[in-house]
C-alpha positions in Angstrom: -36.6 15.5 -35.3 -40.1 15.3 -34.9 -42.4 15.1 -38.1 -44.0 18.6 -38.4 -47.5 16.9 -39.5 -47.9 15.2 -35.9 -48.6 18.2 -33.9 -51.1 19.3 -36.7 -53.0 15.8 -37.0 -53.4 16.2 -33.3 -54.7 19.7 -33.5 -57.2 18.4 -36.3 -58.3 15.2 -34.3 -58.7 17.2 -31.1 -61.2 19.5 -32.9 -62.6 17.3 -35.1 -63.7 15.4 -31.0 -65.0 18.5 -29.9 -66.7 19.1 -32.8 -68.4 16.0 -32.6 -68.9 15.9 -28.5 -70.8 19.7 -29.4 -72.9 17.9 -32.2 -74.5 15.4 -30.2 -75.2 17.3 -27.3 -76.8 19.5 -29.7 -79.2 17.1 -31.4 -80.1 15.3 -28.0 -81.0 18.9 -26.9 -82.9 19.0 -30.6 -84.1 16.0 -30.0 -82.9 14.3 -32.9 -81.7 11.1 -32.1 -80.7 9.3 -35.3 -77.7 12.1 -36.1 -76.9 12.3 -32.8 -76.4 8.1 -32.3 -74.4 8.5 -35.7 -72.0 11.0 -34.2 -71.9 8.8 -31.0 -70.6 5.9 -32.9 -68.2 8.6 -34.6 -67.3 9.4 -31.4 -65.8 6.2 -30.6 -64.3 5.6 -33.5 -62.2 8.9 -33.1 -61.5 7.8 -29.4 -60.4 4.1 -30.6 -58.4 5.6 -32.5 -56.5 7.8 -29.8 -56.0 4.8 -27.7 -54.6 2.8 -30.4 -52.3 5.2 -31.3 -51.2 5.7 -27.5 -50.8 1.8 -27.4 -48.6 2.0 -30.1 -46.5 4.6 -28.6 -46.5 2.9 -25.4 -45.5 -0.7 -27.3 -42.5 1.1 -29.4 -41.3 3.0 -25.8 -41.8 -0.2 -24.0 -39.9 -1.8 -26.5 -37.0 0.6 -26.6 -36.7 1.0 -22.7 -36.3 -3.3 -22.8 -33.7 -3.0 -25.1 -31.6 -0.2 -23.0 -32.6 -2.7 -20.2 -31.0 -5.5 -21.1 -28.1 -3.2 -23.1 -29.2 -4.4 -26.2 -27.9 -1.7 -28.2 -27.5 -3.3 -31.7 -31.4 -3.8 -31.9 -32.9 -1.5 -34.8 -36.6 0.2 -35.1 -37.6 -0.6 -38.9 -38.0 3.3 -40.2 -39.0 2.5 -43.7 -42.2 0.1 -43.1 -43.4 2.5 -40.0 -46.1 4.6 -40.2 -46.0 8.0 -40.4 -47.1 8.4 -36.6 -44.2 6.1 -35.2 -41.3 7.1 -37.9 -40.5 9.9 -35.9 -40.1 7.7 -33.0 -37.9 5.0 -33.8 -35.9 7.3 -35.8 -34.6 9.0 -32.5 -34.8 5.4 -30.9 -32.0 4.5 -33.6 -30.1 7.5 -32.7 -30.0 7.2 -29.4 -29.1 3.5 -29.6 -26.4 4.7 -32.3 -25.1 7.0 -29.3 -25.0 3.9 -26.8 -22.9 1.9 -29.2 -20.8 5.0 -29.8 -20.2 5.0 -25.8 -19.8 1.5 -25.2 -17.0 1.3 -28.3 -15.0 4.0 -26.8 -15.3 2.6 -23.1 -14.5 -0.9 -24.5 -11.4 1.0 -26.3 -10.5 3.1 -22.8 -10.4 -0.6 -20.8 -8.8 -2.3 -23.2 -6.1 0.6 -23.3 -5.9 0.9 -19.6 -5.7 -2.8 -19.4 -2.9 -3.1 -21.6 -0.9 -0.3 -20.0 -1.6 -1.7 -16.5 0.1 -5.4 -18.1 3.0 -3.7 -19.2 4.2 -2.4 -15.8 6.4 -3.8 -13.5 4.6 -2.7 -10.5 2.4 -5.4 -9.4 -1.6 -4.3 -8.9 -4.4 -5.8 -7.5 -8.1 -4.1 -6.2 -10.5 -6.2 -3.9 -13.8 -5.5 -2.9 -12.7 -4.1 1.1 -15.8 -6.0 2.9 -16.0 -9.5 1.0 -12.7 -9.2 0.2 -13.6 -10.4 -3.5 -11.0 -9.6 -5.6 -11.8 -7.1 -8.9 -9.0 -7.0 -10.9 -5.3 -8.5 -11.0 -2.6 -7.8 -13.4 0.0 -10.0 -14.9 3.2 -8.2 -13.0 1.7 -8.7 -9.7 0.9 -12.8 -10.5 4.2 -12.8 -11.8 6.3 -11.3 -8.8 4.1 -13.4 -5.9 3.6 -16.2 -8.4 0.0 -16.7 -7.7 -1.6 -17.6 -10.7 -5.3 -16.7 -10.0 -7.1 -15.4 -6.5 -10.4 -15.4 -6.1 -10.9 -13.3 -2.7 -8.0 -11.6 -1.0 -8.4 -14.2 2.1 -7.0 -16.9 -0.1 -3.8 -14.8 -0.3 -3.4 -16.1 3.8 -2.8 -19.9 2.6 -0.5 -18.7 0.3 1.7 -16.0 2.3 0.3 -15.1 5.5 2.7 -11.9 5.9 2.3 -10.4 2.8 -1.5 -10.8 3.4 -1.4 -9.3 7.1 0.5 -6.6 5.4 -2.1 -5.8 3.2 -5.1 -5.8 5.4 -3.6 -3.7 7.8 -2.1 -1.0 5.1 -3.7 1.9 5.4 -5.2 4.4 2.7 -1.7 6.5 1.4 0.4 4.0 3.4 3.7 2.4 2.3 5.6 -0.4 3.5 8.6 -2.5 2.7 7.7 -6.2 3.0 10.3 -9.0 3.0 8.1 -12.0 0.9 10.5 -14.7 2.8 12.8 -13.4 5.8 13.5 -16.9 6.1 15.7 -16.7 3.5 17.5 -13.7 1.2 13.9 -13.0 0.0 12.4 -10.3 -2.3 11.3 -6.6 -0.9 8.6 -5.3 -2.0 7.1 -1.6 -1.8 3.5 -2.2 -1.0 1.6 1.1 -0.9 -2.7 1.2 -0.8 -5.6 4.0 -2.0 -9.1 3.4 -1.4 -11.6 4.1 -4.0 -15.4 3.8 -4.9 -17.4 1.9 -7.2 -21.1 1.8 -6.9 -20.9 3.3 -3.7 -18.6 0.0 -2.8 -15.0 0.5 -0.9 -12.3 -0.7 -3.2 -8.8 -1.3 -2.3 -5.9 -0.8 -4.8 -2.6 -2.4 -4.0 0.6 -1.6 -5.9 3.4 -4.2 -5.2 7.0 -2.8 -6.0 10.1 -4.8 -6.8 13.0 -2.7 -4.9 15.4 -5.8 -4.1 17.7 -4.8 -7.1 17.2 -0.8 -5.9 18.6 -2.1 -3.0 21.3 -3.8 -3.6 22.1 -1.0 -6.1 22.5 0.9 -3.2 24.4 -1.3 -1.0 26.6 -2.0 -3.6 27.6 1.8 -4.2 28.2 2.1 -0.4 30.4 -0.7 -0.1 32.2 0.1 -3.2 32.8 3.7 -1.7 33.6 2.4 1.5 35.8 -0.2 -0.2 37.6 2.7 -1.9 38.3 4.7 1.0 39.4 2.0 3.2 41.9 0.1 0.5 42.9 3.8 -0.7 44.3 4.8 3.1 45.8 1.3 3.7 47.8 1.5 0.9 49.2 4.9 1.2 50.0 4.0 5.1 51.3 0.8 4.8 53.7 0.9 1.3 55.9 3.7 3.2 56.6 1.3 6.1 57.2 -1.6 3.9 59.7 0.0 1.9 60.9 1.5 5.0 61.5 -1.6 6.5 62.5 -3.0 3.4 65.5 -0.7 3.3 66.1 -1.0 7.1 66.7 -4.7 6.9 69.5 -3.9 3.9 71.5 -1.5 5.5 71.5 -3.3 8.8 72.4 -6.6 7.1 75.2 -4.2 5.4 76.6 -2.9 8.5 76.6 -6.1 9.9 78.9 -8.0 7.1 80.9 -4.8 7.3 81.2 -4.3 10.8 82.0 -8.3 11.2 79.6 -8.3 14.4 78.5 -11.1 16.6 74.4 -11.6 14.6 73.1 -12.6 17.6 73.1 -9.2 18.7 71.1 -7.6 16.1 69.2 -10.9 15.7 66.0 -9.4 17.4 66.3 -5.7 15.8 66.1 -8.3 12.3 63.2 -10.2 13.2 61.2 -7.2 14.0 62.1 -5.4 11.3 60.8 -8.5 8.9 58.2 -9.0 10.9 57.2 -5.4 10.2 57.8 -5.4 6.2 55.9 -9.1 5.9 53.2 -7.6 7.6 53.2 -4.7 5.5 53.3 -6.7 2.8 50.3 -8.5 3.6 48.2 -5.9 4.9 49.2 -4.3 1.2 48.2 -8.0 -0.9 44.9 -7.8 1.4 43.9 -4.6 0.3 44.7 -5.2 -3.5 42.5 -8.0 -3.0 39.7 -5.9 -2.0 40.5 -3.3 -4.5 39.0 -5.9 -7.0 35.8 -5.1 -6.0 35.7 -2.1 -7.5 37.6 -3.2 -10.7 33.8 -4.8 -12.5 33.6 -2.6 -14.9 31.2 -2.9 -18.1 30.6 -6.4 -19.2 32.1 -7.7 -22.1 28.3 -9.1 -23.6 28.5 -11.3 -26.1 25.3 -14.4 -27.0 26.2 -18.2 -26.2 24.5 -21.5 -25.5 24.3 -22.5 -21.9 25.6 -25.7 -22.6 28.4 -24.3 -23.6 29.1 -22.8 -20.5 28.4 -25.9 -18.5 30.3 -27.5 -20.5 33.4 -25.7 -19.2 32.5 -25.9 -15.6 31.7 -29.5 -15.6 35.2 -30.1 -17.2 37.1 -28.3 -15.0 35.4 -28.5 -11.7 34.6 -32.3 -12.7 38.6 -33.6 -11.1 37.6 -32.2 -7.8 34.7 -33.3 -7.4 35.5 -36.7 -8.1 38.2 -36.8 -5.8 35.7 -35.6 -2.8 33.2 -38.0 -3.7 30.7 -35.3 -4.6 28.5 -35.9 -7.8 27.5 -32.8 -10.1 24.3 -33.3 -12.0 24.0 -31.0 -14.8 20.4 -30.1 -16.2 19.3 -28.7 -19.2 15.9 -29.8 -20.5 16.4 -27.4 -23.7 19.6 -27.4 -24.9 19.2 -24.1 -27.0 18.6 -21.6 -24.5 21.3 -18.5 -24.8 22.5 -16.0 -22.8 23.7 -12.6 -23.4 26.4 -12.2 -20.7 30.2 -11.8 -20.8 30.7 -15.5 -20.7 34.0 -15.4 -18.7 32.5 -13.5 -15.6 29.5 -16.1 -15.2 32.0 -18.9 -15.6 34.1 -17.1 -12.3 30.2 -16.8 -10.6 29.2 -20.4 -11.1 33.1 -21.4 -10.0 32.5 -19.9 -7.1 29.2 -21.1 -5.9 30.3 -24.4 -6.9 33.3 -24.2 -4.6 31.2 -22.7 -1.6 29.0 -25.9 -2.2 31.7 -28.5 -2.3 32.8 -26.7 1.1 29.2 -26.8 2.2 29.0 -31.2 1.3 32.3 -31.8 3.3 30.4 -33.6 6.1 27.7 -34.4 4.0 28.0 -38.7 2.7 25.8 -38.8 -0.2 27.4 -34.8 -1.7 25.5 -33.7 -4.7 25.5 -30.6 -6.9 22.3 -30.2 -9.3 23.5 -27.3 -12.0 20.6 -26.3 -13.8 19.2 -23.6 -16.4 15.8 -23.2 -17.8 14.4 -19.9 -19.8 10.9 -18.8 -17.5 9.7 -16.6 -19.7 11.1 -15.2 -22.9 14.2 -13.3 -22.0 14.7 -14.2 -18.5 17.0 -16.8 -17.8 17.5 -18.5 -15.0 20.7 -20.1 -13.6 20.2 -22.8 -10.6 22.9 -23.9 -8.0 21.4 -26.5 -5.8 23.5 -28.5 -3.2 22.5 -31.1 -0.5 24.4 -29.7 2.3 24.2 -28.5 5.7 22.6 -25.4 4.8 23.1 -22.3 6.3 21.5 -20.3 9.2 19.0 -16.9 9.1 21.7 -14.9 10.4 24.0 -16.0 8.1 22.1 -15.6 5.0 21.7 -12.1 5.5 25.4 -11.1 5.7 27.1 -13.7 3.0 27.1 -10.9 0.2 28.9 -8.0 2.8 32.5 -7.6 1.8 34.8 -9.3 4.4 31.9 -11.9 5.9 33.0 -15.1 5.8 32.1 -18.5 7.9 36.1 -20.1 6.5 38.4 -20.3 8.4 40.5 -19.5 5.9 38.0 -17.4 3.6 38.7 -13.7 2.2 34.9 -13.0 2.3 35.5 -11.7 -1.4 33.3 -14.3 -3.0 30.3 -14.1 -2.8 30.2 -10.1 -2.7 32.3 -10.6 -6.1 29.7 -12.8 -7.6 26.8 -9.9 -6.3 28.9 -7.2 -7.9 28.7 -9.6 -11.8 25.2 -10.1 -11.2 24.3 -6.6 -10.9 27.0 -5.5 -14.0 24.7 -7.8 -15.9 21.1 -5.8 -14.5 20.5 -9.2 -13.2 20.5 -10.6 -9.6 21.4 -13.5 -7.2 19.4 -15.3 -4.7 19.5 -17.9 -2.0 17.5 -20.2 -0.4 18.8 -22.3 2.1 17.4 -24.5 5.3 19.0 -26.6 7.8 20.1 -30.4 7.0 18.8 -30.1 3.5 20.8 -27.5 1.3 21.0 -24.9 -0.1 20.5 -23.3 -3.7 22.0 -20.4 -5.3 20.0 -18.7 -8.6 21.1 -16.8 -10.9 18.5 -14.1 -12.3 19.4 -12.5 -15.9 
């Protein structure tokens, strides 16, 4: 608030001028000189001192508007040694700067808020600069699902993964898109989806990358479960009748037979049909109980052990065949006290599994070698590493090993792998691959 003596010295000096301006030009008009040289020099005295005080309210301004130039908004104006002219002054200075500090904290406390909630979300984000391409901002989920560490402009994302980053630049404003990050192999799908916004009358565009793999397979799962269901459901109930049918055929013929002392060679061909029929039944009835397992995961049973533990127990028991194929099984675990929260029986039937799709994978391989492995990428995600030197597997292929029934054995149920999909997922985890062409192929294990 202004002092209230200001306006009034102001008033006083402005009079006090024109007083002075009248008294001269009425002693030159008098004709005397001497008073009217004395109120001369009073005269500019009165108007030194107006400029001098307009100096010093143009220095403390100046000074003010540098400080809120460079945002220097922890600068004080001394109040207490001021003069009563300026006090005024750099009393609203302060109170203005006190505002700006004010502003600044609760922006500062609004970013660092934002920031934080931005870090904790899965959903990948990241905002570059639409012309230059210079990237703004990044957050940790997005570094963590492409595992790109830093960016600089959104050009360098072509080095890294050229379709992801054709993806992006031709995403339009409100689009969305699945992208598969490697089709090469059973890669990760993201849901990329783009906005445009405005900063400093810049174009900025806002990526969010989505993790919907496990959604996916989510899905998948509960169709082929369902599908599984209905399929095992209506074998069964059309295939037991006949096989007890036949079953009870084949007795009473073999009955009449004895009783009826007939020549066997007549009813030889009415007895191999009818077990033909019931050991068909029968194994029409053993393959869908087989299937029926897929649908038997329930619930894990979750208990906290040592890897090593469990590697233990495969080493030792898958050691003997292994051997005896010439195939050698590295296991690695560079910290022995990582621990898993699993049901330790149903990983144990995963990593027996994989193991035995690898040794079938080495048979034409000279130099066979598994590399088991585990190692903890961040606290509370384990990872789980299969890693053979086979003869890999094809595109095609890849994409249909975890469908119920797909198998490349000739003697294969095409239960396996879909089995180990179906633990994985009990667990809220996952299961990859990665395979090529002459030089392996490795299975991981996500928890």
């Amino acid at each position: 608030m202004m002092n209230k003596q200001i306006p009034l010295k102001i008033i006083i000096r402005t009079l006090i001028l024109l007083g002075v301006s009248f008294g001269i030009v009425y002693f030159f008009n008098q004709k005397y000189y001497l008073p009217a040289v004395a109120l001369i020099i009073v005269l500019a005295f009165l108007i030194n001192e107006i400029i001098r005080f307009q100096k010093k309210i143009y220095r403390e301004v100046s000074n003010f508007f540098e400080s809120v130039n460079y945002k220097d908004f922890s600068r004080r104006f001394d109040e207490k040694n001021a003069s009563l002219d300026i006090k005024d002054l750099r009393k609203g200075f302060n109170s203005v700067n006190n505002a700006f500090i004010v502003m600044s904290r609760e922006k500062e406390v609004h970013y660092q808020y934002l920031q934080k909630m931005l870090e904790l979300v899965n959903t990948g984000i990241i905002a570059y600069e639409t012309e230059e391409g210079e990237i703004l901002w990044i957050n940790e989920a997005f570094k963590y699902l492409l595992e790109i560490p830093y960016l600089k402009s959104i050009h360098s994302l072509k080095k890294r993964n050229e379709i992801l980053y054709n993806e992006i630049i031709n995403l339009n404003p409100g689009e969305a898109k699945v992208v598969n990050l490697n089709p090469e192999n059973e890669g990760m799908k993201l849901l990329v989806s783009a906005t445009i916004f405005y900063t400093d009358q810049k174009p900025f565009k806002l990526i969010a990358f989505q993790n919907i793999s496990n959604a996916i397979d989510v899905n998948e799962s509960e169709a082929w479960k369902k599908l599984l269901s209905v399929m095992t459901h209506e074998i069964m109930n059309s295939v037991a009748p006949i096989s007890s049918l036949a079953g009870t055929l084949k007795k009473r013929l073999d009955a009449y037979v004895s009783d009826q002392q007939l020549d066997s060679s007549a009813t030889d061909d009415l007895l191999l049909g009818i077990s033909t029929i019931q050991a068909r039944s029968e194994g029409l009835l053993k393959f869908a109980d087989t299937y029926r397992k897929l649908n038997k995961i329930t619930l894990p049973d979750v208990s906290t052990f040592y890897v090593r533990k469990l590697f233990e127990n495969i080493f030792n028991l898958m050691n003997p065949g292994l051997e005896k194929k010439s195939i050698l099984m590295d296991v690695v675990l560079k910290d022995p006290a990582i621990r898993l929260s699993a049901d330790f029986t149903l990983i144990e039937q995963v990593l027996i599994n994989l193991i035995i799709n690898a040794m079938d994978a080495l048979k034409e391989t000279p130099d066979g070698q598994i590399i088991l492995s585990a190692w903890e990428e961040k606290p509370g995600k384990i990872i789980i590493s299969i890693l053979d030197n086979g003869k890999g597997m094809e595109r095609d292929v890849i994409e249909k090993i975890f469908i119920p029934f797909f198998t490349t054995k000739k003697t294969g149920s095409g239960i396996g792998l879909s089995l180990c999909k179906q633990i994985m997922l009990a667990h809220k985890g996952f299961i990859r691959v990665k395979s090529e062409i002459g030089k392996g192929t490795n299975f991981t294990l996500n928890f």
